[in-house]
LUMKOL-969150 format. One record per atom (N, C-alpha, C): x, z, y. Coordinates in pm, whole numbers, padded with zeros to 5 digits, always signed. Layout:
// residues N
XZY;...
//
This chain:
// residues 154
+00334+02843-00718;+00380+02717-00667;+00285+02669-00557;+00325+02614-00446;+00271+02578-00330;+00267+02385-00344;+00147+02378-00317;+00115+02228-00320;+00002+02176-00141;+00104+02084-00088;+00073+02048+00046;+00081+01862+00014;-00076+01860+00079;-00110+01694+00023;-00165+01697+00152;-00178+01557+00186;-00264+01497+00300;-00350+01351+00170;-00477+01379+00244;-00553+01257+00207;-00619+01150+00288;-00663+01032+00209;-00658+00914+00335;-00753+00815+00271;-00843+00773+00283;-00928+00592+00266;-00858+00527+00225;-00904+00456+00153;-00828+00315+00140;-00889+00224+00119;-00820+00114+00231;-00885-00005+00304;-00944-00078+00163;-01020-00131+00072;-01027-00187-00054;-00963-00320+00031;-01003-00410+00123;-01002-00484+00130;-00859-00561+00107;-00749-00454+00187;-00639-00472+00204;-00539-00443+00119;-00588-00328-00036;-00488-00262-00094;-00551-00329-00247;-00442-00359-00351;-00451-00426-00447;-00373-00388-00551;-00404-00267-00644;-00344-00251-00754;-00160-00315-00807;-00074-00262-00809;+00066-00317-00769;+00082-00234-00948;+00054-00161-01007;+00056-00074-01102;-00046-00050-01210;+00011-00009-01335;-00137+00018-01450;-00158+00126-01406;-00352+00185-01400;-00402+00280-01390;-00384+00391-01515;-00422+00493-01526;-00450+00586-01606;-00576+00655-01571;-00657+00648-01661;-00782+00698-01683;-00789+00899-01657;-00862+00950-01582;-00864+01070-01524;-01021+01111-01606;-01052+01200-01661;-01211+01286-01645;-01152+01453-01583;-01210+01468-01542;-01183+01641-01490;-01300+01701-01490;-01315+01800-01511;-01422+01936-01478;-01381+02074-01434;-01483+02089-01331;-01482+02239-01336;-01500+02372-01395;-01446+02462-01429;-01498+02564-01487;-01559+02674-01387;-01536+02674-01259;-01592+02782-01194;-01626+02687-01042;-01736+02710-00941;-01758+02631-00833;-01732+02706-00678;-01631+02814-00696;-01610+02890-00643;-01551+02806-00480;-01552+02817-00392;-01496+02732-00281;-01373+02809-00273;-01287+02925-00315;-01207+02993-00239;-01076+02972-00336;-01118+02942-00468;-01041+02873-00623;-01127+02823-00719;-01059+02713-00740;-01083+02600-00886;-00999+02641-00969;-01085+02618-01111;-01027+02658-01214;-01049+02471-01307;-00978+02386-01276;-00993+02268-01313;-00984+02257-01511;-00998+02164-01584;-00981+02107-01658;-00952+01938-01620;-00866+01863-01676;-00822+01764-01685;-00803+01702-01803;-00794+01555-01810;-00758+01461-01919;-00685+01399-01857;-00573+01311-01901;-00516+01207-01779;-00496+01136-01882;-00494+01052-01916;-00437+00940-02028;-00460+01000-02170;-00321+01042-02202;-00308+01105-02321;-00262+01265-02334;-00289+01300-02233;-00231+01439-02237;-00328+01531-02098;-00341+01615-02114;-00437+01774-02087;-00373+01848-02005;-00472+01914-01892;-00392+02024-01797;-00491+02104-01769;-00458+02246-01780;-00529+02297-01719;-00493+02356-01562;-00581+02355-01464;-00532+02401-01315;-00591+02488-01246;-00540+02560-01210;-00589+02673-01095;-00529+02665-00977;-00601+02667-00839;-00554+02631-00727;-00627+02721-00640;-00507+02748-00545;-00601+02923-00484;-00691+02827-00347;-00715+02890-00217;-00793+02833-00068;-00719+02761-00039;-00702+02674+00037;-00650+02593+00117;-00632+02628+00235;-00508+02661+00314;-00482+02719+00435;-00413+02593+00498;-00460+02560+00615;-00370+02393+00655;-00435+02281+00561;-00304+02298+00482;-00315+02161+00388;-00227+02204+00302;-00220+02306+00258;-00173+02377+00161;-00216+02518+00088;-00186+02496-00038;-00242+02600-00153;-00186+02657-00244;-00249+02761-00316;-00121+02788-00439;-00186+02730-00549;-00133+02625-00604;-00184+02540-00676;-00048+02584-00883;-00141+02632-00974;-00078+02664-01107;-00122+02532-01240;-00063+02496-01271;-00091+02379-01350;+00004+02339-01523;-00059+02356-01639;-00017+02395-01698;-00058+02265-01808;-00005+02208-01913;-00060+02124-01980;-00077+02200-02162;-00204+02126-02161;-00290+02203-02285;-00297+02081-02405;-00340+02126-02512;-00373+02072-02589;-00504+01976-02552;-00506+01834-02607;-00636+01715-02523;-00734+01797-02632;-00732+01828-02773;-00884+01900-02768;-00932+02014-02740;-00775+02102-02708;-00841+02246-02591;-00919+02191-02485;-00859+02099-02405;-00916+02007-02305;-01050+01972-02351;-01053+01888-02412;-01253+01876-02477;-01322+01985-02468;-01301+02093-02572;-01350+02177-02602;-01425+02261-02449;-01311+02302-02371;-01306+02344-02202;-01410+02232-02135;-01409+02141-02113;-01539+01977-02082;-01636+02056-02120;-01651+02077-02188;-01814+02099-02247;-01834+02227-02137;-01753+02366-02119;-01804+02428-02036;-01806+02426-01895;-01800+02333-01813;-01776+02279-01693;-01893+02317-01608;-01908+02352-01525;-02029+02374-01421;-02055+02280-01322;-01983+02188-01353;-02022+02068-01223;-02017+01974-01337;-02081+01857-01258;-02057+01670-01314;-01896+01672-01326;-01836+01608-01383;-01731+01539-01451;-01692+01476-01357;-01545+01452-01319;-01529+01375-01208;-01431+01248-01298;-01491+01107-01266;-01393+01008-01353;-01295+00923-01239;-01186+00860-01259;-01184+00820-01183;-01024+00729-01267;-01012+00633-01186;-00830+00541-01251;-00759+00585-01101;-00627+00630-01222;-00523+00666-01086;-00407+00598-01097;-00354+00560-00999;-00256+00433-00971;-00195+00488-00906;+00000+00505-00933;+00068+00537-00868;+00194+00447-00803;+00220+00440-00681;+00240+00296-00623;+00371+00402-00493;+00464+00349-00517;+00600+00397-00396;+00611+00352-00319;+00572+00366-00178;+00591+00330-00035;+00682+00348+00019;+00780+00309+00074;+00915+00354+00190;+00913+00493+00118;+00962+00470-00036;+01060+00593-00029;+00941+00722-00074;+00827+00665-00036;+00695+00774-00127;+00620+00784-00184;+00565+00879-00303;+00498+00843-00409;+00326+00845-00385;+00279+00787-00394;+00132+00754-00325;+00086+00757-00453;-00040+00829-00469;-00185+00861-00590;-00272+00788-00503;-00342+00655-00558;-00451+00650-00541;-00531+00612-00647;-00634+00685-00645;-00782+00763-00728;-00886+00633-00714;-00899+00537-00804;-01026+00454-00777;-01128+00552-00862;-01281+00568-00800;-01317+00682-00848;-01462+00580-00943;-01496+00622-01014;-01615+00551-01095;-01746+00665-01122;-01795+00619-01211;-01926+00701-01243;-02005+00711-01083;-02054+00850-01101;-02109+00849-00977;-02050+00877-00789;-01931+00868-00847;-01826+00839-00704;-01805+00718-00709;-01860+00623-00733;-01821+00484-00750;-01870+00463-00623;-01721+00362-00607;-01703+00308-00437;-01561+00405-00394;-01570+00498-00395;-01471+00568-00325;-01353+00567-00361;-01263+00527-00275;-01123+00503-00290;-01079+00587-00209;-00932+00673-00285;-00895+00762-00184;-00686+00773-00227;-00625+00785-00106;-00479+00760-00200;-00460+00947-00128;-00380+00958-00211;-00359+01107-00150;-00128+01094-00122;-00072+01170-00041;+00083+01229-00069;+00106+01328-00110;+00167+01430-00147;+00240+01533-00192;+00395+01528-00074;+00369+01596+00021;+00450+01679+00091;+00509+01821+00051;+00637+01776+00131;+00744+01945+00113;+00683+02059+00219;+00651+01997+00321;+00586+02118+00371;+00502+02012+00475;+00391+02098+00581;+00318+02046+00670;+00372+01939+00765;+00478+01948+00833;+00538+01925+00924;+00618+01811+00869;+00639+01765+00749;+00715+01628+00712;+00621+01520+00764;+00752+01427+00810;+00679+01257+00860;+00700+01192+00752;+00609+01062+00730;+00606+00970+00667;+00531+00880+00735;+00558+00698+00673;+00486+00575+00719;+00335+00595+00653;+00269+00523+00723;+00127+00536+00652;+00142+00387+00573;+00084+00333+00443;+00084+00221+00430;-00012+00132+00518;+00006-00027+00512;-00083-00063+00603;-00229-00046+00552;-00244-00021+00410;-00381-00024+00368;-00482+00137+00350;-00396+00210+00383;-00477+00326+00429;-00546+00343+00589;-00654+00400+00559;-00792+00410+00681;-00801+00555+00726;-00895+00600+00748;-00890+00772+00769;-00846+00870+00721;-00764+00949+00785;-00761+01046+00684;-00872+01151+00651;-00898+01212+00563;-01000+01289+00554;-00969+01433+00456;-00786+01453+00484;-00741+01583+00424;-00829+01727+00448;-00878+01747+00568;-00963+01816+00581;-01117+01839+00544;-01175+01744+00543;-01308+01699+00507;-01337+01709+00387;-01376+01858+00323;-01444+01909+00208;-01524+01846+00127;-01582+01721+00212;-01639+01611+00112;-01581+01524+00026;-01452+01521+00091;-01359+01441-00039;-01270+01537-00096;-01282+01643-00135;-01265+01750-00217;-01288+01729-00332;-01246+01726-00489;-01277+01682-00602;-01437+01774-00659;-01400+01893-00599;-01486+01968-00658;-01615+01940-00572;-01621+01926-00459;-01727+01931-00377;-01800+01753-00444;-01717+01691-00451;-01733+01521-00520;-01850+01546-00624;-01786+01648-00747;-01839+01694-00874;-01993+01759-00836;-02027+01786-00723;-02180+01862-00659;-02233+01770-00591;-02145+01665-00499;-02231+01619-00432;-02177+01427-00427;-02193+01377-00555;-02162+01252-00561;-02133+01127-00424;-02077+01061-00410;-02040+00992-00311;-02143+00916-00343;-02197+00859-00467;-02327+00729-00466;-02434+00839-00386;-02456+00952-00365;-02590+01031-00290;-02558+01002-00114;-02470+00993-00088;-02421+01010+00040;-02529+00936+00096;-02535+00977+00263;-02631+00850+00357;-02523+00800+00380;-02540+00638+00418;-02450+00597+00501;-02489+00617+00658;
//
């Protein structure tokens, strides 16, 4: 299965929770840059994910839901920090927008991501999204999990 997302800032100032969050922890099992082998929690229910390179803005992304204490159990062997974060899902003109308020040691970083059919689809931006930064490996979950957004210089 092929998964094509663009990612983007979000303005805090301007964007205001419209929806209940759901609580996210994730880990890595491998820190490989070329595939993640994710673990997830999302609320009440477990996934495990594998997602091949990223070519464009798209990947072969496999995602499967597990038992939440296979899920624990998998946490414990993680090779990176834990990534926490509340995710809020909010419909714009017609599209489904994720945005990730991130905590622990990504605290501060707000990021909304889309899920596109392919590269080349248009959509409105909301008014409260800022840069995009789909490309920029720093807002990468896994790269997040190595190199915390509270470490960053400004």
């Amino acid at each position: 299965m092929k998964e094509t997302e663009r990612k983007f800032l979000v303005d805090q100032n301007k964007w205001k929770p419209k929806t209940e969050a759901k609580f996210i922890k994730q880990g890595y099992l491998t820190d490989d840059p070329k595939r993640s082998v994710r673990i997830r929690i999302y609320g009440e229910k477990a996934f495990l994910t594998i997602k091949g390179e990223t070519k464009g803005i798209t990947r072969d992304e496999f995602e499967y839901e597990i038992p939440v204490n296979d899920a624990k159990a998998l946490m414990k062997m993680r090779v990176t920090e834990p990534i926490e974060k509340k995710r809020y899902k909010e419909n714009v003109n017609g599209w489904e927008w994720e945005i990730d308020v991130f905590e622990g040691k990504n605290k501060g970083l707000v990021m909304a991501e889309i899920e596109l059919d392919d590269e080349s689809q248009k959509f409105d931006l909301p008014y409260w999204v800022r840069d995009e930064v789909t490309g920029d490996k720093r807002y990468f979950n896994l790269w997040l999990s190595k190199n915390p957004f509270v470490s960053w210089e400004s």
